[in-house]
C-alpha positions as a Markdown table, in Angstrom:
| # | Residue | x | y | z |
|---|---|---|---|---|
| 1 | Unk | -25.1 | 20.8 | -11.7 |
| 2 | Unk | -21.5 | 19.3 | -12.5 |
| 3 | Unk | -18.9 | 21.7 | -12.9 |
| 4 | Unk | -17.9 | 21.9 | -16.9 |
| 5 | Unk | -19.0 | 18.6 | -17.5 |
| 6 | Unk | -20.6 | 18.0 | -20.8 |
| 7 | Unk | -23.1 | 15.0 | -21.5 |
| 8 | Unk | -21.2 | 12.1 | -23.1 |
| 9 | Unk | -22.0 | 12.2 | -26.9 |
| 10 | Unk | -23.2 | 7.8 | -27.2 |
| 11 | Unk | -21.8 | 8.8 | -31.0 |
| 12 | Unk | -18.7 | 10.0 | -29.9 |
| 13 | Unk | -17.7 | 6.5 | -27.7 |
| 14 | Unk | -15.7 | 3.8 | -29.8 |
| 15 | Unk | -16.9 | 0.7 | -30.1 |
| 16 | Unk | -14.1 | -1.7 | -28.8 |
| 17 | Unk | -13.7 | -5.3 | -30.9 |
| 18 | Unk | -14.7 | -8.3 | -28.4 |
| 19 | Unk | -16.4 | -5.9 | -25.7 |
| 20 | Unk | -20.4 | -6.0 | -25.7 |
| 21 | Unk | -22.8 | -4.2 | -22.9 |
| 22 | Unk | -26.2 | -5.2 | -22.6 |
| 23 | Unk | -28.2 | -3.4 | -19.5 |
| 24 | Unk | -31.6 | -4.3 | -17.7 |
| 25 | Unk | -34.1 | -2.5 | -15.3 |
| 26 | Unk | -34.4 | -5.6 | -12.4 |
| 27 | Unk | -35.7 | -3.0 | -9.4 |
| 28 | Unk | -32.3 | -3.4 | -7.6 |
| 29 | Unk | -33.5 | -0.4 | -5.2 |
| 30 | Unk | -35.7 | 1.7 | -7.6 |
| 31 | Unk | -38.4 | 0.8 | -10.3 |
| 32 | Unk | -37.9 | 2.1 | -13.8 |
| 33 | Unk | -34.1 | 3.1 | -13.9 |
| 34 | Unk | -31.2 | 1.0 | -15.4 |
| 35 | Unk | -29.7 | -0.7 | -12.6 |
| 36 | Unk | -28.1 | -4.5 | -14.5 |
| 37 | Unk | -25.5 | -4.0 | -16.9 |
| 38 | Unk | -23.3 | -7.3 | -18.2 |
| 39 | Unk | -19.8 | -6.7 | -19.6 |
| 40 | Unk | -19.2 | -9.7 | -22.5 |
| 41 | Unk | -15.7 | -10.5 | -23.6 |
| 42 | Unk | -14.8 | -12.4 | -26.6 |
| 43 | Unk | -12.7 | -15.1 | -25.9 |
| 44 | Unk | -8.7 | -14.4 | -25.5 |
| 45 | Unk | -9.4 | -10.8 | -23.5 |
| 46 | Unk | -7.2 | -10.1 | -20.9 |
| 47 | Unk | -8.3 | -8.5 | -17.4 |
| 48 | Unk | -6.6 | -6.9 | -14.8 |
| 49 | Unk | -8.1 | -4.5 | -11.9 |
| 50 | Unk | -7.3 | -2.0 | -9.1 |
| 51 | Unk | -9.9 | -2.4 | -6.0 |
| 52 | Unk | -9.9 | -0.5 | -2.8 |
| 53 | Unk | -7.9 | -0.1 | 0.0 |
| 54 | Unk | -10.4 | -0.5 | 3.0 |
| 55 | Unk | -10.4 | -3.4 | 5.2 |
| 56 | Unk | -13.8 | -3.4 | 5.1 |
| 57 | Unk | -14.4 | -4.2 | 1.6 |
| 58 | Unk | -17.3 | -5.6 | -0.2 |
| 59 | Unk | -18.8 | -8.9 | -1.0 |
| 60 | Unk | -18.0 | -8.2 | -5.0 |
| 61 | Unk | -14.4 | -7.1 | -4.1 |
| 62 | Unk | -13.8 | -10.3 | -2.3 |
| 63 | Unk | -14.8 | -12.5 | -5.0 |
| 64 | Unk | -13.6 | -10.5 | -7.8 |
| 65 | Unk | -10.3 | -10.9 | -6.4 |
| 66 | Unk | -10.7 | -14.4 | -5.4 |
| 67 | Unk | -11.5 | -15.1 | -9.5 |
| 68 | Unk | -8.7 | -13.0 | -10.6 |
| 69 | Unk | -6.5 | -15.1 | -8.9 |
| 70 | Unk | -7.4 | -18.5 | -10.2 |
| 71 | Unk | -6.7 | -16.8 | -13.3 |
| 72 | Unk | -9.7 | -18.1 | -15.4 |
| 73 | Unk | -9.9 | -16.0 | -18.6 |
| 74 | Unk | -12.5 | -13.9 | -17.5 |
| 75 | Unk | -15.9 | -13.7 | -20.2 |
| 76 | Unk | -18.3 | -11.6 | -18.3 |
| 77 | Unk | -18.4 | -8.8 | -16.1 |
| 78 | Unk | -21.8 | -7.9 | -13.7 |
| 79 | Unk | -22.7 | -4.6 | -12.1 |
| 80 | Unk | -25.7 | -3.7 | -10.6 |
| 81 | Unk | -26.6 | -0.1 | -8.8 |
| 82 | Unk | -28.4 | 0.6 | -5.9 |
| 83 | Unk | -27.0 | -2.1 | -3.4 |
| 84 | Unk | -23.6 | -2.5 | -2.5 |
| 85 | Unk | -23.5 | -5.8 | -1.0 |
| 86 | Unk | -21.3 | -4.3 | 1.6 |
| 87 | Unk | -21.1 | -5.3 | 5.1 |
| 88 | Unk | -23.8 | -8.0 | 4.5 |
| 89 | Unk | -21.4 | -11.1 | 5.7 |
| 90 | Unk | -21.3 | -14.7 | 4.7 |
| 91 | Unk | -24.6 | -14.1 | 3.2 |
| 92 | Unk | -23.4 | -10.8 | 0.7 |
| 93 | Unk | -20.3 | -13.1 | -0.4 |
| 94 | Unk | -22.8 | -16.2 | -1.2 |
| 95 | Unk | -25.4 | -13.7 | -3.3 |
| 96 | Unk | -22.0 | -12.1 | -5.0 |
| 97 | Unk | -21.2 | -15.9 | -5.9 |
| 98 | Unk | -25.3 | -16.8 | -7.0 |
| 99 | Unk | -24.4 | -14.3 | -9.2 |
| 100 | Unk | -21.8 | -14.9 | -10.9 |
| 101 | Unk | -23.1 | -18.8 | -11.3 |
| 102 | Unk | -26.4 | -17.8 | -12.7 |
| 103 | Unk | -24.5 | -15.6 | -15.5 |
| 104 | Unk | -21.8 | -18.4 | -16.1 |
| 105 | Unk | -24.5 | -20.8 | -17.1 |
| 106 | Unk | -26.4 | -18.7 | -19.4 |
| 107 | Unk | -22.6 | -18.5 | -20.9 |
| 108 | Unk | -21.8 | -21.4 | -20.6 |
| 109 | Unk | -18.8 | -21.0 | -18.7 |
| 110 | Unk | -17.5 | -21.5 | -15.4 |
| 111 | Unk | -18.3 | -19.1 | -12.1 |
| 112 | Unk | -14.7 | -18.2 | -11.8 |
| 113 | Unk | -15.1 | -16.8 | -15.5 |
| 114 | Unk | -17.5 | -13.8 | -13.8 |
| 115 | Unk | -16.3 | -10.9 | -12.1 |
| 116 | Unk | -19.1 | -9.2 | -10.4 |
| 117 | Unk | -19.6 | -5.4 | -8.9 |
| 118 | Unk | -22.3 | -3.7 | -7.0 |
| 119 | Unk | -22.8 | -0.4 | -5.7 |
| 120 | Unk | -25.1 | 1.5 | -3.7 |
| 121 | Unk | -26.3 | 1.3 | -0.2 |
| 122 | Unk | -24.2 | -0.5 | 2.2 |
| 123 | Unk | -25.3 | -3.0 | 4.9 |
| 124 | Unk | -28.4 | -4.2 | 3.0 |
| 125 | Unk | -29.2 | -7.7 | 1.6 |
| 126 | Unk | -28.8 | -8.0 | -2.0 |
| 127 | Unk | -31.7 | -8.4 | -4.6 |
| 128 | Unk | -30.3 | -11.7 | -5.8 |
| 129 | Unk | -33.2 | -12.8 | -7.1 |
| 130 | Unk | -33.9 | -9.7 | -8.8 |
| 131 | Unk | -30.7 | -9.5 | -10.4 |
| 132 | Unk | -30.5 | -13.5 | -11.8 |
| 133 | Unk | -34.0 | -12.8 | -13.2 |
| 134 | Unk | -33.0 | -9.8 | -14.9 |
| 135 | Unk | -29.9 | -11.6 | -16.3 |
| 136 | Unk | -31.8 | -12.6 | -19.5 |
| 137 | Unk | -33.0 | -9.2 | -20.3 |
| 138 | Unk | -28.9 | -8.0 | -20.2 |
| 139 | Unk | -27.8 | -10.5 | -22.3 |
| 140 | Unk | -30.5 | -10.0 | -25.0 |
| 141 | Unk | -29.4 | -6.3 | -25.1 |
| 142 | Unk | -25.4 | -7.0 | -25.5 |
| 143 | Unk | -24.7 | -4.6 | -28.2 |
| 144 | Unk | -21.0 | -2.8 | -29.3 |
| 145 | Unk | -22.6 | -0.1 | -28.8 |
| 146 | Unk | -24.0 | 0.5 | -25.8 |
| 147 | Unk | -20.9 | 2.5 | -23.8 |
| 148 | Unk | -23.7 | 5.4 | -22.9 |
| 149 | Unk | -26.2 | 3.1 | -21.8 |
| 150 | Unk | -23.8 | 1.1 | -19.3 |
| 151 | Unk | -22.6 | 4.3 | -18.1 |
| 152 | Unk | -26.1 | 5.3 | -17.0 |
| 153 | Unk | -26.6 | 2.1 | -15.8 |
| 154 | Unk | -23.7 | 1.7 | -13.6 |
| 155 | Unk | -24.7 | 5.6 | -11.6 |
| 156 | Unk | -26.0 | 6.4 | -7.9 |
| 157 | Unk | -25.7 | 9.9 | -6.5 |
| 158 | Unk | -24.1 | 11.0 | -10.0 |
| 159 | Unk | -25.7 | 13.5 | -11.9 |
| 160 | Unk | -24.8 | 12.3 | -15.3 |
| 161 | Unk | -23.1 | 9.1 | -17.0 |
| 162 | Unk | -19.5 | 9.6 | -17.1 |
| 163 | Unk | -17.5 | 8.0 | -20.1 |
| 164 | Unk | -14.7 | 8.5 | -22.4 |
| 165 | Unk | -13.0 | 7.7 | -25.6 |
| 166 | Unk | -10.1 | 7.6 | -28.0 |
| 167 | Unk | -8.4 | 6.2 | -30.9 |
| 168 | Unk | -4.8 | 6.3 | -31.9 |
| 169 | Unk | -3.0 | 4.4 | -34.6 |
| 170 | Unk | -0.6 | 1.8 | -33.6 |
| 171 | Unk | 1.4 | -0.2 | -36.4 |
| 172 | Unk | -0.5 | 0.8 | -38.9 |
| 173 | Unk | -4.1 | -0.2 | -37.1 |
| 174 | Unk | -6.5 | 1.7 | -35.7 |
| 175 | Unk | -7.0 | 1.0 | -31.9 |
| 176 | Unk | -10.2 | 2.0 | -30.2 |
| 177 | Unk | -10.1 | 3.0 | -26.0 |
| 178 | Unk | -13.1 | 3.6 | -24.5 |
| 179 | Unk | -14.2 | 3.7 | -20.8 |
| 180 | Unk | -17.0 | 4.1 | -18.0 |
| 181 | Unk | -16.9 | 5.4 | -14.5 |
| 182 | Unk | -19.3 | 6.2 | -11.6 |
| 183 | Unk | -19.0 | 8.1 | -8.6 |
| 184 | Unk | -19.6 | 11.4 | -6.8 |
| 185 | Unk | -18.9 | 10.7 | -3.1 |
| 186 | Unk | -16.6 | 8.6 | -1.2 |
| 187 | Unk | -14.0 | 9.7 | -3.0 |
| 188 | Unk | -9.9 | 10.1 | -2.3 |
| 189 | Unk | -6.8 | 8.0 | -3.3 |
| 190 | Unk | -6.7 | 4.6 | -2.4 |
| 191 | Unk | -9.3 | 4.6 | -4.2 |
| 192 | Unk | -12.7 | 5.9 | -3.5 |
| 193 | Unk | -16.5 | 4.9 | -4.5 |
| 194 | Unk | -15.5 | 4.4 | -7.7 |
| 195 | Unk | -16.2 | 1.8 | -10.3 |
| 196 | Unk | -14.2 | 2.6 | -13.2 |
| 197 | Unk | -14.3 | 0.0 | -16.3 |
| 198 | Unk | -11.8 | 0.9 | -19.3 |
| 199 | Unk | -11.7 | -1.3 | -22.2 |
| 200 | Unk | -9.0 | -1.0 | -25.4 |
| 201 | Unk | -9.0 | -3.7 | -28.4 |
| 202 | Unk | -5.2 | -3.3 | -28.2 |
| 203 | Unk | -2.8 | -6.6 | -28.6 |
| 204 | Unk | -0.8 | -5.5 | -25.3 |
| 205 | Unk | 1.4 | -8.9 | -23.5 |
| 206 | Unk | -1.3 | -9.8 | -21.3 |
| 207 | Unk | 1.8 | -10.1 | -18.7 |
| 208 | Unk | 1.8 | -6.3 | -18.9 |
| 209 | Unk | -1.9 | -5.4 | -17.8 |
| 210 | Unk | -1.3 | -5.8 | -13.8 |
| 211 | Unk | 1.0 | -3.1 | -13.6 |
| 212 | Unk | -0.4 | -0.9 | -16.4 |
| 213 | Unk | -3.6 | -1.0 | -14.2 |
| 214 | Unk | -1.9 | -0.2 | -11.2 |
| 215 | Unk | 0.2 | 3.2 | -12.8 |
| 216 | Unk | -3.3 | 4.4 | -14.3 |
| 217 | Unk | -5.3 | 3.9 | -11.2 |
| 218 | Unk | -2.0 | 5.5 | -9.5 |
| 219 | Unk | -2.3 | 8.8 | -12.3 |
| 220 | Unk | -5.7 | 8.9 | -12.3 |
| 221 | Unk | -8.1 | 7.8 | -10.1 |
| 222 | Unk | -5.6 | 8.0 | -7.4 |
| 223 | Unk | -5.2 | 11.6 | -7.6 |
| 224 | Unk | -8.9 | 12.6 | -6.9 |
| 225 | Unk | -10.8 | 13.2 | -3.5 |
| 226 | Unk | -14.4 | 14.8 | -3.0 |
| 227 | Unk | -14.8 | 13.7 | 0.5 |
| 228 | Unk | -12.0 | 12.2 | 1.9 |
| 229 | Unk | -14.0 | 9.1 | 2.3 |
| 230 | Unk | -12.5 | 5.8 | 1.1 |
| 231 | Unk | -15.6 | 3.1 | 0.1 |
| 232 | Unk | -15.9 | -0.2 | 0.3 |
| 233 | Unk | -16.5 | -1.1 | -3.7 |
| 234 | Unk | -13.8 | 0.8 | -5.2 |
| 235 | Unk | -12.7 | -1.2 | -8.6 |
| 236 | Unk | -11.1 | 0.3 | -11.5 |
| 237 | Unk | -10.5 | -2.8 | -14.2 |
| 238 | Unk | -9.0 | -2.5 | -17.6 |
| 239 | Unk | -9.4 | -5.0 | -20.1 |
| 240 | Unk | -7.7 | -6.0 | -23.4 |
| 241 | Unk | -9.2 | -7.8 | -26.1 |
| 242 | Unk | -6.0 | -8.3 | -28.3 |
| 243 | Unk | -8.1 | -7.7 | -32.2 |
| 244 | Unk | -6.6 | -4.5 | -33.1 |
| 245 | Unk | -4.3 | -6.2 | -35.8 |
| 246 | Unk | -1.2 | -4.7 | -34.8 |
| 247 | Unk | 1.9 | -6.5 | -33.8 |
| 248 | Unk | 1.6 | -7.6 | -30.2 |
| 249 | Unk | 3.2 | -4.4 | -27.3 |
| 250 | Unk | 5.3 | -6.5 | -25.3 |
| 251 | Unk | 6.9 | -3.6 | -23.6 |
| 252 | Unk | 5.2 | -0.3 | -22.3 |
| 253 | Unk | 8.7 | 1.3 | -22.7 |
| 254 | Unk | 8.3 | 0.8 | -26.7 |
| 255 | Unk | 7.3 | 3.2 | -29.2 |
| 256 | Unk | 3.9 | 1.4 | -29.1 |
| 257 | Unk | 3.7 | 1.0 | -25.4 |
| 258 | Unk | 4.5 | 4.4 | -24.6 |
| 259 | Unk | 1.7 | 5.7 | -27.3 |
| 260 | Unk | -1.2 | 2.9 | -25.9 |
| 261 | Unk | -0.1 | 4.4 | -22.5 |
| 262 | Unk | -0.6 | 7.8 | -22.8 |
| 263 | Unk | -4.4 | 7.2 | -24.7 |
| 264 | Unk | -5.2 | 4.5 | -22.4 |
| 265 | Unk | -3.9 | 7.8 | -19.3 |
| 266 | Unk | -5.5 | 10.1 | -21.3 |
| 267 | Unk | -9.3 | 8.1 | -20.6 |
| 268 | Unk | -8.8 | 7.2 | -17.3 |
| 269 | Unk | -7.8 | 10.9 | -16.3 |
| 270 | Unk | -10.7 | 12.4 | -18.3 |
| 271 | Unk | -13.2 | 9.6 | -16.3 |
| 272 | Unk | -11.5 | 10.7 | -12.7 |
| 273 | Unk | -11.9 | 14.7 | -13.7 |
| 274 | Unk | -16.0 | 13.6 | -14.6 |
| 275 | Unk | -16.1 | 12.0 | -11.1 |
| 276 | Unk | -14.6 | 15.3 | -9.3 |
| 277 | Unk | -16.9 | 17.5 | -11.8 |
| 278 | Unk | -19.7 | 16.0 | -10.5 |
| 279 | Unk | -18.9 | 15.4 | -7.0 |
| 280 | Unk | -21.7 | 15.7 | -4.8 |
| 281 | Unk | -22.7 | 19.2 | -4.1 |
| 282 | Unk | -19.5 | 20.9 | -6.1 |
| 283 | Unk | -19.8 | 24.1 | -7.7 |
| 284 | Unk | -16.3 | 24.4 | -8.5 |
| 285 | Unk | -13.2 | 22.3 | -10.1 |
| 286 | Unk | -9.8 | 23.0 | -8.1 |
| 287 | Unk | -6.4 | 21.6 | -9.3 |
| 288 | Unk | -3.9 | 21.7 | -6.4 |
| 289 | Unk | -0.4 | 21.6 | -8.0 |
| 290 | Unk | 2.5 | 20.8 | -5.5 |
| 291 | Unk | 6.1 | 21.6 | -6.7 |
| 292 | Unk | 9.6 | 21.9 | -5.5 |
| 293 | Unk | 9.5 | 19.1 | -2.9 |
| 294 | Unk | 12.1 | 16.3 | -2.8 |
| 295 | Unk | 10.0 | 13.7 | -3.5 |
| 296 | Unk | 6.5 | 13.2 | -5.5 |
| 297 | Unk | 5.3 | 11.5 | -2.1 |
| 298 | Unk | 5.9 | 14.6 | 0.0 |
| 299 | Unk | 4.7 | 16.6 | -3.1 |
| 300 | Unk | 1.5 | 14.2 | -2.6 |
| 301 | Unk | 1.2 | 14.5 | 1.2 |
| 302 | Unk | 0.8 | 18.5 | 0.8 |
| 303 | Unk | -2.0 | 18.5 | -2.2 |
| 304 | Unk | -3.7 | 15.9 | -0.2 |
| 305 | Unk | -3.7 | 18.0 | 2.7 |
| 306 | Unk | -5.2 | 21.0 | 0.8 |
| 307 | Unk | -8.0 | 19.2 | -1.3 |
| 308 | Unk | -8.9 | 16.9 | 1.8 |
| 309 | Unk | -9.2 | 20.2 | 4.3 |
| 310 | Unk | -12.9 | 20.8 | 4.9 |
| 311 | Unk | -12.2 | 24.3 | 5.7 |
| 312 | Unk | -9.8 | 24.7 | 2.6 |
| 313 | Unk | -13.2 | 23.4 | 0.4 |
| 314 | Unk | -15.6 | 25.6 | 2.5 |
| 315 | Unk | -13.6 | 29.2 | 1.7 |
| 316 | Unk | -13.9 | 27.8 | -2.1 |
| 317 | Unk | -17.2 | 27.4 | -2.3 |
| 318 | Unk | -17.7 | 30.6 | -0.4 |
| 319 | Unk | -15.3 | 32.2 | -2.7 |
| 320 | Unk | -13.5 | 33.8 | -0.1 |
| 321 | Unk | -10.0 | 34.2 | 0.5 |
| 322 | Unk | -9.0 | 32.9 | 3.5 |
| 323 | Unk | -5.6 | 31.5 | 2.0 |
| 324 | Unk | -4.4 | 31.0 | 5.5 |
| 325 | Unk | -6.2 | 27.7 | 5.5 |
| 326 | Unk | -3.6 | 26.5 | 3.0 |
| 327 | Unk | -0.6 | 27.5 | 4.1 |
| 328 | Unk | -2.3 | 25.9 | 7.5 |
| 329 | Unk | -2.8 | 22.2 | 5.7 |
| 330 | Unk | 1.1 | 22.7 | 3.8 |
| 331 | Unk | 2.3 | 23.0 | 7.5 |
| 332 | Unk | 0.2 | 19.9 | 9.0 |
| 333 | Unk | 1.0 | 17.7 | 5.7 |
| 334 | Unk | 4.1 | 15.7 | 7.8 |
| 335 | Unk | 7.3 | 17.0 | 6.7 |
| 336 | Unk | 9.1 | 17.2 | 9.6 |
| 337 | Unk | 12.2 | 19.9 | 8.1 |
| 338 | Unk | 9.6 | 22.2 | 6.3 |
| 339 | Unk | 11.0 | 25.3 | 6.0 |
| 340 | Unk | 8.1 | 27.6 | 5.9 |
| 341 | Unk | 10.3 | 31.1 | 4.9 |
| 342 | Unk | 10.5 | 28.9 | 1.6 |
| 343 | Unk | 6.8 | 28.6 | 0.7 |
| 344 | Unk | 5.2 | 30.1 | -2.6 |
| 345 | Unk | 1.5 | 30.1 | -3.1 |
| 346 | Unk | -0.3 | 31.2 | -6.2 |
| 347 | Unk | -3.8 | 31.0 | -6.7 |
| 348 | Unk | -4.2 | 30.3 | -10.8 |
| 349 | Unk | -1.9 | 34.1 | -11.9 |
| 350 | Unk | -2.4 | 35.5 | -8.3 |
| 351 | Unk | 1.0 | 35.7 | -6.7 |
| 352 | Unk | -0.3 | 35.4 | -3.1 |
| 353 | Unk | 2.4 | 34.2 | -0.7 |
| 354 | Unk | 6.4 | 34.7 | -1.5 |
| 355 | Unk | 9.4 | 33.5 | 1.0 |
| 356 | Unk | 6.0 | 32.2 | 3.4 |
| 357 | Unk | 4.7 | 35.3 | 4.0 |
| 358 | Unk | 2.0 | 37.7 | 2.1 |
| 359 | Unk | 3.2 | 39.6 | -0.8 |
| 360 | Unk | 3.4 | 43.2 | -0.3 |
| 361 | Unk | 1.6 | 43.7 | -3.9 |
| 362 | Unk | -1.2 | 40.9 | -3.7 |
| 363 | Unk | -4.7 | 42.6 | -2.6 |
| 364 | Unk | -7.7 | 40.2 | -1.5 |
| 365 | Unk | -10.2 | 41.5 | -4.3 |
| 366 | Unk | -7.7 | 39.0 | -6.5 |
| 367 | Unk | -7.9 | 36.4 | -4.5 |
| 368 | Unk | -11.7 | 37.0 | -4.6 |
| 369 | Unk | -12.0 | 37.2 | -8.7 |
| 370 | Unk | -10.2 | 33.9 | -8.7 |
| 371 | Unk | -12.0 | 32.3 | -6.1 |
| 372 | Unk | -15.4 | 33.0 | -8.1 |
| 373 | Unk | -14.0 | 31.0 | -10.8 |
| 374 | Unk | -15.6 | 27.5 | -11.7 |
| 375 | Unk | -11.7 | 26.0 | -12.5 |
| 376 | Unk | -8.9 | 26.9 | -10.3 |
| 377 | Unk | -5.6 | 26.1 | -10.0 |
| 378 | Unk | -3.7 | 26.1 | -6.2 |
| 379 | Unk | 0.2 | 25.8 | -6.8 |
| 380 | Unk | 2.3 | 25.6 | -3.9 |
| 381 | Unk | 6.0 | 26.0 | -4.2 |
| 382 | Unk | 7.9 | 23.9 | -1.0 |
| 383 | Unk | 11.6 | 25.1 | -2.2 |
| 384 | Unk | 13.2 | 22.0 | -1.1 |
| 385 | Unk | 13.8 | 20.2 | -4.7 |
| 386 | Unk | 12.7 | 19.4 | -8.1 |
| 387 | Unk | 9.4 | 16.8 | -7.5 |
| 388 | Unk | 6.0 | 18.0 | -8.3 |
| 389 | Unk | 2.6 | 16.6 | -8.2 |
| 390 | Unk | -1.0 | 17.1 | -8.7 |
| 391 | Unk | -4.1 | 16.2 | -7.4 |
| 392 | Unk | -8.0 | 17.1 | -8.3 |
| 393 | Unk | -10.9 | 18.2 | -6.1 |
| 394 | Unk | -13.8 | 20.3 | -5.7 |
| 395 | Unk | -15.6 | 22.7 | -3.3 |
| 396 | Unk | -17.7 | 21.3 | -0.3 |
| 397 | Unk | -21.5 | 23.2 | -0.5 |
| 398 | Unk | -24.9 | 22.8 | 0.9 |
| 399 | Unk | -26.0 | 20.3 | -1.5 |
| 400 | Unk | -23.2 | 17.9 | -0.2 |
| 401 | Unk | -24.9 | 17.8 | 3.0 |
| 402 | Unk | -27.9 | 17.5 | 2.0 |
| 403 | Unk | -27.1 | 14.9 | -0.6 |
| 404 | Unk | -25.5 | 12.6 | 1.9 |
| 405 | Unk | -28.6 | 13.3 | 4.6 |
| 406 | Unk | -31.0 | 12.2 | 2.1 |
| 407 | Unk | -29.2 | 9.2 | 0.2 |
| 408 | Unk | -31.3 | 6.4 | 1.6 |
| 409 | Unk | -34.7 | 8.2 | 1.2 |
């Protein structure tokens, strides 16, 4: 079960002007579960997208880049579950691009107007066929209002749908955000096996959306890990549709940018926190807090360290503490000058380590009643300046084994 995560509300998600989802069951790898789902923009959205960081990337991520660079305004996006079309060749880049021509002629637009996505099982032939026949079905379900429905229909080894939503007012108008996300393995920064899709009907500079995409992925996404693993799919896109009314933001250091910003960082950190809630196998929801370094990159190498250390996630899930394990992966993080009589360590109120040694006053049975927690919070004091960050992960269990074993099955 995912750790504090509550089933998306389809009620609570905000429709976002010029976005519609429609979603079909074309037997991708499974019969009987929503496996198509089509993105439609109104003409005039903007689009912008993150993808990941391994060489060995995708057929999808090829040609989703490939179309974002031509710089066609983009009217459809096209996802399917249960094949990734990942290490398939020549032949997974031409299905990715079958694809995208089927859906442009049913739109009426050109191939370099479709950005497609898959996910699933790597090294196995895509359904095309499957998935151009079940293109019809999609489109005759394009609604406003079907956020919930895409969210199921975008899942693999997730649990649940993972979405989010807010509104804020800008100028005077009310402007909707609302995203989707998958994912539950694979995962850690750089990105992971994520597909993340967050839309807004804000008027933002389209100029802007590159960057803005990048400093979410970079506050968000980028600050998870399950696994360590880093997948061959990972795409976190954010799109704009520009009908909120408002005067356009042509600078995210406005007023206006600054408040689209923090709603817009405010969905995309609540869709990476779903993904680390329900990571495969997790039974508990750790925030590793890194402080006092003298840069956030060494503050990053440390919390990555922690929340990538299987032995770190194993006494978690155990709930024992073995806090040496910490202090072991704050010492193998790569700063060279550490000075380890400087380290701090406090498990959520439980003042553990002080001037890197054990406390006289701390006493394992605390350790313990924090470790049984479902939320905790690791903070790790470096004493070497005034940077902080923060990263999010979970335990490492049975279950994750066992997921993984069975995944093709």
């Amino acid at each position: 079960m995912p750790v504090n995560l509550p089933l998306i509300d389809p009620a609570q998600l905000h429709a976002v002007a010029g976005v519609r989802w429609g979603i079909a069951e074309v037997g991708v790898r499974k019969a009987h579960r929503k496996d198509l789902s089509v993105m439609l923009l109104d003409e005039g959205a903007s689009v912008a997208g993150v993808f990941t960081s391994n060489r060995y990337c995708a057929a999808p991520v090829q040609v989703c880049r490939e179309h974002l660079t031509q710089g066609s305004a983009v009217r459809a996006l096209v996802i399917n579950t249960g094949n990734a079309n990942a290490g398939t060749g020549a032949p997974g880049v031409a299905h990715a691009r079958q694809t995208c021509e089927a859906l442009a002629s049913l739109l009426q637009c050109a191939p370099a107007q479709i950005l497609p996505f898959s996910t699933g099982v790597i090294m196995e032939p895509l359904p095309v066929d499957r998935i151009v026949a079940g293109l019809p079905a999609a489109l005759a379900d394009a609604q406003a209002a079907h956020w919930a429905q895409a969210a199921e229909g975008i899942m693999t080894t997730d649990t649940q749908p993972k979405a989010a939503s807010v509104q804020l007012s800008i100028g005077g108008k009310t402007v909707n955000i609302t995203g989707i996300s998958k994912g539950a393995g694979m995962i850690r920064p750089n990105m992971a096996t994520m597909l993340g899709f967050v839309a807004t009907d804000a008027n933002i500079d389209p100029a802007l959306l590159p960057a803005l995409v990048k400093a979410l992925a970079d506050g968000s996404f980028n600050r998870i890990t399950i696994d360590g693993d880093t997948s061959t799919n990972d795409s976190f896109m954010l799109i704009a549709t520009h009908q909120a009314g408002h005067a356009q933001i042509t600078s995210l250091d406005s007023a206006d940018g600054q408040a689209l910003f923090k709603g817009l960082m405010q969905v995309a950190r609540q869709l990476a926190h779903a993904i680390v809630r329900d990571g495969e196998g997790a039974t508990k929801f750790i925030t590793v807090q890194v402080e006092g370094g003298r840069t956030g990159e060494e503050c990053r190498l440390v919390a990555y360290a922690i929340a990538h250390s299987p032995l770190v996630k194993t006494a978690f899930f155990a709930s024992d503490p073995n806090l040496g394990r910490i202090l072991a992966a704050v010492g193998y993080a790569g700063i060279a000058d550490l000075d380890q009589g400087l380290i701090e360590l406090h498990l959520d109120d439980v003042h553990v380590v002080s001037q890197g040694g054990r406390r006289p006053e701390y006493r394992e049975e605390d350790g313990q009643r924090v470790m049984k927690g479902s939320e905790i919070t690791v903070r790790v004091g470096l004493g070497r300046g005034t940077a902080s960050d923060t990263v999010w992960t979970c335990d490492l269990s049975h279950d994750y084994v066992t997921i993984n074993a069975d995944y093709r099955s």
